[in-house]
Structure formats: C-alpha cells, structure tokens
PDB file with one MODEL, atoms N, CA, C and O in Angstrom:
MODEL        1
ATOM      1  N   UNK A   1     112.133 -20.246 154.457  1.00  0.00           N
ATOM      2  CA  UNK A   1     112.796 -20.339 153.170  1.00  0.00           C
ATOM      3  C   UNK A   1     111.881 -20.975 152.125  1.00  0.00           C
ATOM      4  O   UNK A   1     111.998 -20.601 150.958  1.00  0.00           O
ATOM      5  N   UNK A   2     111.145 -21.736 152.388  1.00  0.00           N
ATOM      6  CA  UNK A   2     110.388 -22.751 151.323  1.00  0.00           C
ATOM      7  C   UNK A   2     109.294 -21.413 151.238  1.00  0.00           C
ATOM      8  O   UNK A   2     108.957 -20.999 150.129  1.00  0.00           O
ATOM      9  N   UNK A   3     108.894 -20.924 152.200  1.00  0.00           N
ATOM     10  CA  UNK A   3     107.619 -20.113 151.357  1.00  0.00           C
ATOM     11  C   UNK A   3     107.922 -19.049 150.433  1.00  0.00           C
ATOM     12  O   UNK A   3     107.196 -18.786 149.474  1.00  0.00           O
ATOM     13  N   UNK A   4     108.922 -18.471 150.694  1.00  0.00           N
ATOM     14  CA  UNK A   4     109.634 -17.965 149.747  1.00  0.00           C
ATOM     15  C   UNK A   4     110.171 -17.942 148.195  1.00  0.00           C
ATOM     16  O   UNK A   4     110.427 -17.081 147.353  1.00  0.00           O
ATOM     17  N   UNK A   5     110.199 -19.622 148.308  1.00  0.00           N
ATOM     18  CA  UNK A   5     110.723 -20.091 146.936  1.00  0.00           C
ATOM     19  C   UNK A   5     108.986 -20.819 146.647  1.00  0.00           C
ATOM     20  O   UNK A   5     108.960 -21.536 145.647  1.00  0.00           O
ATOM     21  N   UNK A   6     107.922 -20.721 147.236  1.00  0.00           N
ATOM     22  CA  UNK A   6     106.758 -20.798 146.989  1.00  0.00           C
ATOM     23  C   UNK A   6     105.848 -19.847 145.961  1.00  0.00           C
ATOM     24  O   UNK A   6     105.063 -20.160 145.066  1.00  0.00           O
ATOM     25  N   UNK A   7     106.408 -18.199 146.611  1.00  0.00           N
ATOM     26  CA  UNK A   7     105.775 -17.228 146.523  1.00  0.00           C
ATOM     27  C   UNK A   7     106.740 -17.233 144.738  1.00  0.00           C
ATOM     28  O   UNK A   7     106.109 -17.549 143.729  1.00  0.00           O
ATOM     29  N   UNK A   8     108.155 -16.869 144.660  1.00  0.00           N
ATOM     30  CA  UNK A   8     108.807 -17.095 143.969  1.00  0.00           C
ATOM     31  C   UNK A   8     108.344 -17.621 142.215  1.00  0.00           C
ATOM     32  O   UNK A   8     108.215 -16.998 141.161  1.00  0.00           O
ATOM     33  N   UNK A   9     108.171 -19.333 142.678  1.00  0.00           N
ATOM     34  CA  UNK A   9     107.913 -19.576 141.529  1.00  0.00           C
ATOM     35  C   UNK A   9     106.203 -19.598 141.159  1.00  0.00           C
ATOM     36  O   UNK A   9     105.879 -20.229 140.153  1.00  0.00           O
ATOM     37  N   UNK A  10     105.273 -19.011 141.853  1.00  0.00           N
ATOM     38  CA  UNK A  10     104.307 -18.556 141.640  1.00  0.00           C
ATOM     39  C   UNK A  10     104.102 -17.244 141.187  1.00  0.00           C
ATOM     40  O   UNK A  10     103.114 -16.899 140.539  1.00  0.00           O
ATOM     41  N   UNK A  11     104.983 -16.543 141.506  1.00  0.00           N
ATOM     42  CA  UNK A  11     104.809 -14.856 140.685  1.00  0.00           C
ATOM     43  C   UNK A  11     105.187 -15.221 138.841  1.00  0.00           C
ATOM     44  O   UNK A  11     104.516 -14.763 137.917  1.00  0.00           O
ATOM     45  N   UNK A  12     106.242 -16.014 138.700  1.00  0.00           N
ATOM     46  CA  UNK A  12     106.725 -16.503 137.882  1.00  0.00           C
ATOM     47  C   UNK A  12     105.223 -17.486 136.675  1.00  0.00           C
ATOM     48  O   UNK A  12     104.813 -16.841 135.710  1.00  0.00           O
ATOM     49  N   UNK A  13     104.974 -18.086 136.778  1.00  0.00           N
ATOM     50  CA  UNK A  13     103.973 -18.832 136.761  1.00  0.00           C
ATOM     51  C   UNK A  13     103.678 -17.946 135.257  1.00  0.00           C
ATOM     52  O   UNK A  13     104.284 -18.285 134.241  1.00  0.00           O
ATOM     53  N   UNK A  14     102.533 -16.606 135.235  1.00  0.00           N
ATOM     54  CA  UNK A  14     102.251 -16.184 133.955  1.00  0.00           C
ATOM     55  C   UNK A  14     103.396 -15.884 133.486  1.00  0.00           C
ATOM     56  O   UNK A  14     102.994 -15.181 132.558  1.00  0.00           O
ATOM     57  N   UNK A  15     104.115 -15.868 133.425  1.00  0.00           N
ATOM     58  CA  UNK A  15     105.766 -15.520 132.264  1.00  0.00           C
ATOM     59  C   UNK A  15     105.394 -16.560 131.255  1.00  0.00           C
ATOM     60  O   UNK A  15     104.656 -17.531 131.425  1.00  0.00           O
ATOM     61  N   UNK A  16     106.168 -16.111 129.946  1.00  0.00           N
ATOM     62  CA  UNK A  16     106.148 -17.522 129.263  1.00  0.00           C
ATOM     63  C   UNK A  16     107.665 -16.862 128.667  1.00  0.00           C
ATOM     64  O   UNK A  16     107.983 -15.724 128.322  1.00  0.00           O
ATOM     65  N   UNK A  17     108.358 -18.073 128.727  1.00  0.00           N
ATOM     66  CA  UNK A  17     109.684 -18.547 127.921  1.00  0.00           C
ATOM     67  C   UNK A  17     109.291 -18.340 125.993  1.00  0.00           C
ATOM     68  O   UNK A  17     108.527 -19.150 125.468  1.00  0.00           O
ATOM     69  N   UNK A  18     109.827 -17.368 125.286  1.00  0.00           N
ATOM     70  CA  UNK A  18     109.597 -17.469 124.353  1.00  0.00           C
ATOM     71  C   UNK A  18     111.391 -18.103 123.599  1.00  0.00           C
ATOM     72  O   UNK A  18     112.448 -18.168 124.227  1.00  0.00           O
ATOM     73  N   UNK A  19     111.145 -18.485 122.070  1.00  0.00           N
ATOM     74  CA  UNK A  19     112.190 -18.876 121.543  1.00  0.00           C
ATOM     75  C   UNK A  19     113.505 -18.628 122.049  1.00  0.00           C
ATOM     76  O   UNK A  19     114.250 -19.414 122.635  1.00  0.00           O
ATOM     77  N   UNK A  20     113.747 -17.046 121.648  1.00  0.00           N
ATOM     78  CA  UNK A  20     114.741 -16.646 122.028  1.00  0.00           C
ATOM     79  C   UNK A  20     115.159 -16.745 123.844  1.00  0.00           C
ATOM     80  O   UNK A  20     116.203 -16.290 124.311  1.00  0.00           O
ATOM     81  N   UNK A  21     114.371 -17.252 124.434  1.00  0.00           N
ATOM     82  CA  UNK A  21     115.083 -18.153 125.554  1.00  0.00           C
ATOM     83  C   UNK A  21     114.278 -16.469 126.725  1.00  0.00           C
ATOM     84  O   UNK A  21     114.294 -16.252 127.937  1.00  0.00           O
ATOM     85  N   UNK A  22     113.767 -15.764 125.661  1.00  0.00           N
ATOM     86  CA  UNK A  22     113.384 -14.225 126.806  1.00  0.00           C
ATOM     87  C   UNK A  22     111.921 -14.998 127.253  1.00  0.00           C
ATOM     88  O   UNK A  22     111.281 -15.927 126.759  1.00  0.00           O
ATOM     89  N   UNK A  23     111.678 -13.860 128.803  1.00  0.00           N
ATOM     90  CA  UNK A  23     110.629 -14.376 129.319  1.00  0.00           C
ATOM     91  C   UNK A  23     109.696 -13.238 128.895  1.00  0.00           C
ATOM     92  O   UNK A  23     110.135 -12.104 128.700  1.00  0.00           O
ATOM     93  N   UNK A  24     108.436 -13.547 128.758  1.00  0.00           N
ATOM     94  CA  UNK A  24     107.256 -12.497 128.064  1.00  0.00           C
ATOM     95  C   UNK A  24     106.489 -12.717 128.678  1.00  0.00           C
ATOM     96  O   UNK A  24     106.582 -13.771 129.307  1.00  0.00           O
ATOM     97  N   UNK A  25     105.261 -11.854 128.869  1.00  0.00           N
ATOM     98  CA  UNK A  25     103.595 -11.624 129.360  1.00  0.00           C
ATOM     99  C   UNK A  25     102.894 -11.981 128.628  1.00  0.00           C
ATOM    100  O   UNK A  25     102.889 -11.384 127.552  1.00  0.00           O
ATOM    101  N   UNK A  26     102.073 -12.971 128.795  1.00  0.00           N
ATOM    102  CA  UNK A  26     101.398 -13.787 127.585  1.00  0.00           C
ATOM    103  C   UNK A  26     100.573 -12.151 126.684  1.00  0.00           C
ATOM    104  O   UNK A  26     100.527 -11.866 125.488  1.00  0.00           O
ATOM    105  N   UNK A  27      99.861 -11.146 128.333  1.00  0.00           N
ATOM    106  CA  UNK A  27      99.496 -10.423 127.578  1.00  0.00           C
ATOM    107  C   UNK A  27     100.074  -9.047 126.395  1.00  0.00           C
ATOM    108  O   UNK A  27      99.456  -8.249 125.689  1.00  0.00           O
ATOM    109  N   UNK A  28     101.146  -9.232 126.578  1.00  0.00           N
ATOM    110  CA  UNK A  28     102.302  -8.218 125.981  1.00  0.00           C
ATOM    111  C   UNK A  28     102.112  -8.759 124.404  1.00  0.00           C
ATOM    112  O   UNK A  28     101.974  -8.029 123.422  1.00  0.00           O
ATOM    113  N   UNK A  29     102.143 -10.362 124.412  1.00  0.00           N
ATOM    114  CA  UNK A  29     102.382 -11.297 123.344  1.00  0.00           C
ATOM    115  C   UNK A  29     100.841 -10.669 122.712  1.00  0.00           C
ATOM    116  O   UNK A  29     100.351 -10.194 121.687  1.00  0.00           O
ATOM    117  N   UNK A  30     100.586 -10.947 123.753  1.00  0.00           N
ATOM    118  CA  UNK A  30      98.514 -10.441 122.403  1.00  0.00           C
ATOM    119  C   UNK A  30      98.728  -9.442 121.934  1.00  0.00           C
ATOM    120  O   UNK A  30      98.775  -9.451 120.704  1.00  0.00           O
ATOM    121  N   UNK A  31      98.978  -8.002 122.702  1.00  0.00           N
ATOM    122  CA  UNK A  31      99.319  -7.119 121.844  1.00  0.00           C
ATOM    123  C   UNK A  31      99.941  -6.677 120.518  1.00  0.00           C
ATOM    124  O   UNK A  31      99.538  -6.078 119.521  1.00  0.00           O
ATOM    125  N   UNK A  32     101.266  -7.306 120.987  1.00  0.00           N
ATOM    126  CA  UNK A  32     102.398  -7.224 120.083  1.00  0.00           C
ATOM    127  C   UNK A  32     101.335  -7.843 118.640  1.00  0.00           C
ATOM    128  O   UNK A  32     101.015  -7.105 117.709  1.00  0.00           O
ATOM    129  N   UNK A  33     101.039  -8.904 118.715  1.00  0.00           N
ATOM    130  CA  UNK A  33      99.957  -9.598 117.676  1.00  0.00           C
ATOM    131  C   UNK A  33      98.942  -8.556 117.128  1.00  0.00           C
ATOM    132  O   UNK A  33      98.911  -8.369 115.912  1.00  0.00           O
ATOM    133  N   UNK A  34      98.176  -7.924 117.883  1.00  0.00           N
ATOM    134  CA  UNK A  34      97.524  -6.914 117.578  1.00  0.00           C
ATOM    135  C   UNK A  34      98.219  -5.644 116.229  1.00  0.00           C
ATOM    136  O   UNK A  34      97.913  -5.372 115.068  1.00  0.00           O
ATOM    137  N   UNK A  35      99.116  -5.231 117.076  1.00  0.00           N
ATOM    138  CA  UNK A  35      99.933  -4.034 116.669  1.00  0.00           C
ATOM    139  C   UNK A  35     101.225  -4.687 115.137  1.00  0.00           C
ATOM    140  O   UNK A  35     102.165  -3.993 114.749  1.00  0.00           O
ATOM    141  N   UNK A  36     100.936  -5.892 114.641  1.00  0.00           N
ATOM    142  CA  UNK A  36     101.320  -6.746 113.825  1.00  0.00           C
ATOM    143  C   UNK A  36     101.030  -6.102 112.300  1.00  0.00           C
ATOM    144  O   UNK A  36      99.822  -6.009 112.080  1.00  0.00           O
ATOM    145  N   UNK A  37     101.746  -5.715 111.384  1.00  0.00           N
ATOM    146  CA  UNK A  37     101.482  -4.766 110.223  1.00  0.00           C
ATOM    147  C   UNK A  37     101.607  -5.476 109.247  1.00  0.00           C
ATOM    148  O   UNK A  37     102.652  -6.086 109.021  1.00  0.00           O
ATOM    149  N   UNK A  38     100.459  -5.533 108.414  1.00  0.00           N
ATOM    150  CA  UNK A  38     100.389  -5.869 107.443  1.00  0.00           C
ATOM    151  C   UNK A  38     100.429  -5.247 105.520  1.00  0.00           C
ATOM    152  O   UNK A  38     100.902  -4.124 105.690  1.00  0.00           O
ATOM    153  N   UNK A  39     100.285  -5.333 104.536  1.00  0.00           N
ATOM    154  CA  UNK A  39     100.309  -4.932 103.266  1.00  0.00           C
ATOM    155  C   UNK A  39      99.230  -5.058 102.873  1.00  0.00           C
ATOM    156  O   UNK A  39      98.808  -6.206 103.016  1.00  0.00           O
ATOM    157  N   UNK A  40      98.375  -4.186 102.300  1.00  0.00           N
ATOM    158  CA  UNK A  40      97.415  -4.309 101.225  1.00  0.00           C
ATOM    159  C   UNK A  40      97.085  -3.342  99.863  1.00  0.00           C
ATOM    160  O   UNK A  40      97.439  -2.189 100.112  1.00  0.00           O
ATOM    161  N   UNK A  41      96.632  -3.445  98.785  1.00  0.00           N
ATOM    162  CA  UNK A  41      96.310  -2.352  97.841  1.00  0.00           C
ATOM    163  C   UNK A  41      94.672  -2.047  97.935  1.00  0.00           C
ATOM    164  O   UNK A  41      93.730  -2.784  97.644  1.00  0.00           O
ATOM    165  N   UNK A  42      94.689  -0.367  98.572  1.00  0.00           N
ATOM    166  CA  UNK A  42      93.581  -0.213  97.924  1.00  0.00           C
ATOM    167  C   UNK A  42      92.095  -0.337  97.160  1.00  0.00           C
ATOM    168  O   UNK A  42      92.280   0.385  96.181  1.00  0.00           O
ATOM    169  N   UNK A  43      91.278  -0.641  97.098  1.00  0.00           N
ATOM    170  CA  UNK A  43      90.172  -0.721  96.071  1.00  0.00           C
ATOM    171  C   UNK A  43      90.505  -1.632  95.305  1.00  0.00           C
ATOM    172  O   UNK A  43      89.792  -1.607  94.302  1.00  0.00           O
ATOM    173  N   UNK A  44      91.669  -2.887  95.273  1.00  0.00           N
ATOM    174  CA  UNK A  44      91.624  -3.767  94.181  1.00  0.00           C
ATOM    175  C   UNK A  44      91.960  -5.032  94.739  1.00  0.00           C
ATOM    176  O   UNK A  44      92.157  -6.129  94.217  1.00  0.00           O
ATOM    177  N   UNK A  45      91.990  -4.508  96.285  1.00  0.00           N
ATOM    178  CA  UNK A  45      92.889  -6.198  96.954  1.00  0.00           C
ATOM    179  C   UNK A  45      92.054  -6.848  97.627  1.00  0.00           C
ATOM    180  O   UNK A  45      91.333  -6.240  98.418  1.00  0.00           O
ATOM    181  N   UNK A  46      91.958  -8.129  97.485  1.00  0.00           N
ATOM    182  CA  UNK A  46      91.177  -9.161  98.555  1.00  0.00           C
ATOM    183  C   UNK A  46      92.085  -9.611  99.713  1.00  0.00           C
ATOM    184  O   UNK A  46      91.618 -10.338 100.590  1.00  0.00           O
ATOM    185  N   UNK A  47      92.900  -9.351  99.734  1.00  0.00           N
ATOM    186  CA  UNK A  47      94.143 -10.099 100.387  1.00  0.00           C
ATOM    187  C   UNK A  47      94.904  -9.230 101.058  1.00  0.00           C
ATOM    188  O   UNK A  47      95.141  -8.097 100.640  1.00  0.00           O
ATOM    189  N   UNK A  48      95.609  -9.995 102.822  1.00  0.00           N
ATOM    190  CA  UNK A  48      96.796  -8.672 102.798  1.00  0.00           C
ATOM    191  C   UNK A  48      98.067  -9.556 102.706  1.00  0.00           C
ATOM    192  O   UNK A  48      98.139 -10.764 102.479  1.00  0.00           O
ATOM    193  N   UNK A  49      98.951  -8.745 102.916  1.00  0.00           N
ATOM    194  CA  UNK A  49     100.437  -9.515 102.554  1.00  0.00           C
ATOM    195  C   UNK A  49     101.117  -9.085 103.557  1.00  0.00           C
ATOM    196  O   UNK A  49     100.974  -7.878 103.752  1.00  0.00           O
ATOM    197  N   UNK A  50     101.984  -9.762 104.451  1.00  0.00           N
ATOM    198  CA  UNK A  50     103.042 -10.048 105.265  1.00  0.00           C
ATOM    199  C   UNK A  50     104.063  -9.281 104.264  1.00  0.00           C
ATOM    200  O   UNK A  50     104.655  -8.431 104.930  1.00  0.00           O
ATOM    201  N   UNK A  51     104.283  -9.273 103.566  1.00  0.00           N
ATOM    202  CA  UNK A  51     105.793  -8.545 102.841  1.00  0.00           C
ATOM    203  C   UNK A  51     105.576  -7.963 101.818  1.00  0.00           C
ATOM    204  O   UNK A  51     105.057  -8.416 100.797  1.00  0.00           O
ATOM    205  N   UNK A  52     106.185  -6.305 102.140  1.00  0.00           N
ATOM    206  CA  UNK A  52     105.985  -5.073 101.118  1.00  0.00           C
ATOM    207  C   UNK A  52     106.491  -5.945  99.620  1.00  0.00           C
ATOM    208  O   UNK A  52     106.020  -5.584  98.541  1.00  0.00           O
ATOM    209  N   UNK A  53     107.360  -6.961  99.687  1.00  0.00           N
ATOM    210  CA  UNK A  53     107.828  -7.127  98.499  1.00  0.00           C
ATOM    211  C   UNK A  53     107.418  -8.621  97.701  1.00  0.00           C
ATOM    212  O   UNK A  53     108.103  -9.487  97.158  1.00  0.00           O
ATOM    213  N   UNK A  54     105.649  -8.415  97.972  1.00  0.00           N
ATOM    214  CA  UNK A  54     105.880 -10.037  97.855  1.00  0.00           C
ATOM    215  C   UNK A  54     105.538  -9.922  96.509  1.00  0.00           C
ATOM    216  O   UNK A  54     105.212  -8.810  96.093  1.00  0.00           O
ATOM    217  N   UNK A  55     105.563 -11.236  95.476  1.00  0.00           N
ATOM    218  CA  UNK A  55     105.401 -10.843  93.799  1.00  0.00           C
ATOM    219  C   UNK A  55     103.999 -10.402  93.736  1.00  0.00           C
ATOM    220  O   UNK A  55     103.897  -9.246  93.325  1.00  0.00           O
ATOM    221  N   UNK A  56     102.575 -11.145  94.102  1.00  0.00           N
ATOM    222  CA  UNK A  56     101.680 -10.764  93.498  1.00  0.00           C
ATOM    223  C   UNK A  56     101.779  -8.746  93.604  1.00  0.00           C
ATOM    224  O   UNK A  56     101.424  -8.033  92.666  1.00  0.00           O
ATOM    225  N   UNK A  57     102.110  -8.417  94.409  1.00  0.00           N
ATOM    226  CA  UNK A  57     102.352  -6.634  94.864  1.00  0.00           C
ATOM    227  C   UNK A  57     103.051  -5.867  94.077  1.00  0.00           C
ATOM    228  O   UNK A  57     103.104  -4.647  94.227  1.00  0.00           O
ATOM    229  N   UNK A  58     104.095  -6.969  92.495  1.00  0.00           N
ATOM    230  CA  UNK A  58     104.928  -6.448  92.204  1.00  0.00           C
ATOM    231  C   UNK A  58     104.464  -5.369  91.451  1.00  0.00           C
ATOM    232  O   UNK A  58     105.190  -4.385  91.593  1.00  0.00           O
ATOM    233  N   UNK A  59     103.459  -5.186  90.656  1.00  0.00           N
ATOM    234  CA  UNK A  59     103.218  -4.142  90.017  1.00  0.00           C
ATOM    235  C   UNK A  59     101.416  -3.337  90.198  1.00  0.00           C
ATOM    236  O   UNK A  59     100.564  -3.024  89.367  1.00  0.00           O
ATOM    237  N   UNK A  60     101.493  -3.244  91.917  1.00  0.00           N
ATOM    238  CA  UNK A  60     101.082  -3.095  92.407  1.00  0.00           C
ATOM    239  C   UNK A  60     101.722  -1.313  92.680  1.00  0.00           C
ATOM    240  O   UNK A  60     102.899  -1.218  93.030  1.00  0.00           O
ATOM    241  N   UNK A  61     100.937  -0.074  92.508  1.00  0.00           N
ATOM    242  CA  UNK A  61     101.717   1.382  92.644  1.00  0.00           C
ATOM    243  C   UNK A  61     101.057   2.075  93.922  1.00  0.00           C
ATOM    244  O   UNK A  61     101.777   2.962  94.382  1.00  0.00           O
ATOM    245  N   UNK A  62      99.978   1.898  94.531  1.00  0.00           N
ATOM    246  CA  UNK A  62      99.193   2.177  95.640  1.00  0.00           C
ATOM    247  C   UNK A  62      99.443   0.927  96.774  1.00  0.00           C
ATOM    248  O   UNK A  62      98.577   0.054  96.824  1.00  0.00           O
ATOM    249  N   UNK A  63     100.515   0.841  97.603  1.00  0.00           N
ATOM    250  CA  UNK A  63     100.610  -0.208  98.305  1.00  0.00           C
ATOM    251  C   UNK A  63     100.289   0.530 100.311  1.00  0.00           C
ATOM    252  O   UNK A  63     101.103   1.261 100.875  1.00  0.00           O
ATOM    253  N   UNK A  64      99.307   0.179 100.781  1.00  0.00           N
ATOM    254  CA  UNK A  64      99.310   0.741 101.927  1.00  0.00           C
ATOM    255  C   UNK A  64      98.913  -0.441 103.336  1.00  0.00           C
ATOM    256  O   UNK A  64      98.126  -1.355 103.585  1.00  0.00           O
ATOM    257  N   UNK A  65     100.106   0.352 104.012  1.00  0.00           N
ATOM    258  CA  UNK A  65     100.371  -0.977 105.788  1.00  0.00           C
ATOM    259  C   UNK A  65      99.152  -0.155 106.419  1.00  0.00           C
ATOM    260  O   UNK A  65      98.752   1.008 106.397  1.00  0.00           O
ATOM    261  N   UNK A  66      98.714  -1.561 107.082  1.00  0.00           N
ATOM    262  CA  UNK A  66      97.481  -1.287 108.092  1.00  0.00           C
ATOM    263  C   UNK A  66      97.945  -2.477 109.348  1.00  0.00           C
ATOM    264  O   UNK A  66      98.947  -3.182 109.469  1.00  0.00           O
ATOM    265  N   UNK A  67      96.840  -2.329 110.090  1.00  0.00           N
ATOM    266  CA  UNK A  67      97.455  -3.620 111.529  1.00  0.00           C
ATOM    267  C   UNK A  67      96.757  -5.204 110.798  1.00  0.00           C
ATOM    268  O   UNK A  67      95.988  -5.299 109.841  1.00  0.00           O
ATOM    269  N   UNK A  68      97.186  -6.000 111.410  1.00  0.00           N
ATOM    270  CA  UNK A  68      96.534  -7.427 110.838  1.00  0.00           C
ATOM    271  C   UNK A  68      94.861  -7.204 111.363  1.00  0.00           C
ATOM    272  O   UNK A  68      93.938  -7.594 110.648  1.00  0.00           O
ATOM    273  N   UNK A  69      94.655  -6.633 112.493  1.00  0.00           N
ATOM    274  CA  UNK A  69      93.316  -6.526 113.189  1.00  0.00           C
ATOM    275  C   UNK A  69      92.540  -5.925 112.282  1.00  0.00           C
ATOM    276  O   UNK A  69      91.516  -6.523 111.953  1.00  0.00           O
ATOM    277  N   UNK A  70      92.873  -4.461 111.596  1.00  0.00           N
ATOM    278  CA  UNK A  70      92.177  -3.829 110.996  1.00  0.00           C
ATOM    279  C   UNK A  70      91.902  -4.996 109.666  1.00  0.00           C
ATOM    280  O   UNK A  70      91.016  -5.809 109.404  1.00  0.00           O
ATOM    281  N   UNK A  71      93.037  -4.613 109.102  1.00  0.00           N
ATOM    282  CA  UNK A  71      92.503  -5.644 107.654  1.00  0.00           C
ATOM    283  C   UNK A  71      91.876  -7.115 108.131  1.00  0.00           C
ATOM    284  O   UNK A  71      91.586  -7.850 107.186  1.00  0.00           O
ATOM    285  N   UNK A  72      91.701  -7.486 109.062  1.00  0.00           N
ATOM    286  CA  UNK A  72      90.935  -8.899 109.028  1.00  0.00           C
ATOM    287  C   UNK A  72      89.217  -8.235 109.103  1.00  0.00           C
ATOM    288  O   UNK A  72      88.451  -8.139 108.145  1.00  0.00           O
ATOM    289  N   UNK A  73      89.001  -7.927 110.229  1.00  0.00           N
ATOM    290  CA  UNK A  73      88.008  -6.891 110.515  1.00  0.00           C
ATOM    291  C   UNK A  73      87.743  -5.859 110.059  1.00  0.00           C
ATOM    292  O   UNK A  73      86.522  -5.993 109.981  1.00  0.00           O
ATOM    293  N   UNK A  74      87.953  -4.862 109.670  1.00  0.00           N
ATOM    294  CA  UNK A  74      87.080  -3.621 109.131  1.00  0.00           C
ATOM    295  C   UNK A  74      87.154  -3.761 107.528  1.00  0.00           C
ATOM    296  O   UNK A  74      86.164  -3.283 106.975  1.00  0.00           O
ATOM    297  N   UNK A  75      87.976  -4.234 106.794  1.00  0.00           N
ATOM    298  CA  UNK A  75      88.858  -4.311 105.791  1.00  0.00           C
ATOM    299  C   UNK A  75      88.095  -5.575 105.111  1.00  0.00           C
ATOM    300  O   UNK A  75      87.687  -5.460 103.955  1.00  0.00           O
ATOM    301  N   UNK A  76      87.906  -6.778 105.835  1.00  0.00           N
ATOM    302  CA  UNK A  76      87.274  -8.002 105.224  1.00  0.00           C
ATOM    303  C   UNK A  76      88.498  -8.896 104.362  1.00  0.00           C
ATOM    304  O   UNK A  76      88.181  -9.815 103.606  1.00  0.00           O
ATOM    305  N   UNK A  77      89.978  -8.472 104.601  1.00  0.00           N
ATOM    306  CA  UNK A  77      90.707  -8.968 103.781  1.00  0.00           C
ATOM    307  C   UNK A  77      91.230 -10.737 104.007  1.00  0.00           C
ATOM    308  O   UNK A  77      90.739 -11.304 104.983  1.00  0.00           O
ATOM    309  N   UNK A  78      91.849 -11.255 103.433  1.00  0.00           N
ATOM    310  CA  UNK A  78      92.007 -12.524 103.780  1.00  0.00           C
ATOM    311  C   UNK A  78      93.232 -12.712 103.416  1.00  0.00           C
ATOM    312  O   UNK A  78      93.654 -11.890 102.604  1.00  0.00           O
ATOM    313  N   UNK A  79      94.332 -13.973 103.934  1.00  0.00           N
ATOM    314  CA  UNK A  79      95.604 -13.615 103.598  1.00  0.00           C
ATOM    315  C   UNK A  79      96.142 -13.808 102.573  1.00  0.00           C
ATOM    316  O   UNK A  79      95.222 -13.705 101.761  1.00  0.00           O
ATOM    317  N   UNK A  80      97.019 -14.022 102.042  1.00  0.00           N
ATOM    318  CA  UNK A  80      97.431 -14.282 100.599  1.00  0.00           C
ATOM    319  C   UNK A  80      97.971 -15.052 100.765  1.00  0.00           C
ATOM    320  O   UNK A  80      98.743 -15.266 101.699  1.00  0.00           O
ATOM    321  N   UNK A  81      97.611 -15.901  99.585  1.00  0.00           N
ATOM    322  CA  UNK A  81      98.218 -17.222  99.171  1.00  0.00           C
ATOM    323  C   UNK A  81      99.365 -17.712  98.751  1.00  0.00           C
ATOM    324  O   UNK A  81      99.742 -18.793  98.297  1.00  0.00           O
ATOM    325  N   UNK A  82      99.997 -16.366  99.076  1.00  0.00           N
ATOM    326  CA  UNK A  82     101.975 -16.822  98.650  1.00  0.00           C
ATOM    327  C   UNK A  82     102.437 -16.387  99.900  1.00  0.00           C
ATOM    328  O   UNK A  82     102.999 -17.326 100.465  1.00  0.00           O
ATOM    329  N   UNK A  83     102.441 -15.219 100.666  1.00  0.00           N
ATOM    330  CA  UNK A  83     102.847 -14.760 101.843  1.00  0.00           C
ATOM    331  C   UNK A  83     102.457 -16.009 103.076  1.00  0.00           C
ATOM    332  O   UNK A  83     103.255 -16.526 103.858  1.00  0.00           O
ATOM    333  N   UNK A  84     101.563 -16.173 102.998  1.00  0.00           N
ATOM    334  CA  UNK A  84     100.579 -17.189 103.903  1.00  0.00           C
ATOM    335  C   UNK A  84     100.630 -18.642 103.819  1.00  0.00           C
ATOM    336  O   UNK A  84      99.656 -19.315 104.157  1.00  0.00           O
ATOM    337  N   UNK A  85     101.844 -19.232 103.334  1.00  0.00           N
ATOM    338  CA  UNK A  85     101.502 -20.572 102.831  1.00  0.00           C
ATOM    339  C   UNK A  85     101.498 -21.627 104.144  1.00  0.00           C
ATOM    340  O   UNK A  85     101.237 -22.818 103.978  1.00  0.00           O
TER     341      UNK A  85
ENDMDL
END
C-alpha cells in the first residue's frame, strides 16, 4: 500500500495547482504563454498592446494581433505603457 501512495504522489509531483484550484503541466503553461496574442499597428508602432481597445490604439485604423513571441522577437516591439503597467 505505501508504495503505491509513493508512486502516486510522485507521478503527481510536475502538476502545478493553478488559481482556479485546476491542476496544469508546467509545460502546457509555457505554451499557452507562447500562443498569448497580442495588438500592434503596423509601420508606426513601437509597442504591443494586451487590449484591442486600449486608448493610445484609439485612433489607430490598421490594428493587427500577432503572438507575444513574435512581436517581442521578430517585431522588436516593447510593451506599452498603459496596457503594461
């Protein structure tokens, strides 16, 4: 019986308990991070934005989602200073 509840809470072990009380794969969690979408404009933005609706974007007419990976990396963008505080 004990090796059992050995083996048990050792399979257990990489899980992680997130907020909502669910258990996750730390590596599921990287992904999900990966695959994480962000806001940017075009040819005029230094920055990306967490939210299609944030003000500096407001009169913004070319608004296009990319992953956070891309715009950090290929993109060179950095986050914005109202979305990002």
């Amino acid at each position: 019986m004990f090796k059992k509840l050995f083996i048990v809470s050792f399979a257990c072990l990489p899980l992680v308990i997130s907020p909502c009380g669910e258990m996750i794969n730390p590596d599921t969690a990287i992904m999900a991070e990966a695959k994480t979408y962000v806001y940017y404009v075009p040819g005029s933005s230094y920055a990306y934005h967490s939210d299609k609706d944030c003000r500096s974007l407001k009169h913004s007419k070319k608004i296009k989602k990319t992953t956070l990976k891309k715009a950090k990396n290929k993109l060179g963008l950095k986050p914005c200073g109202i979305c990002y505080r």
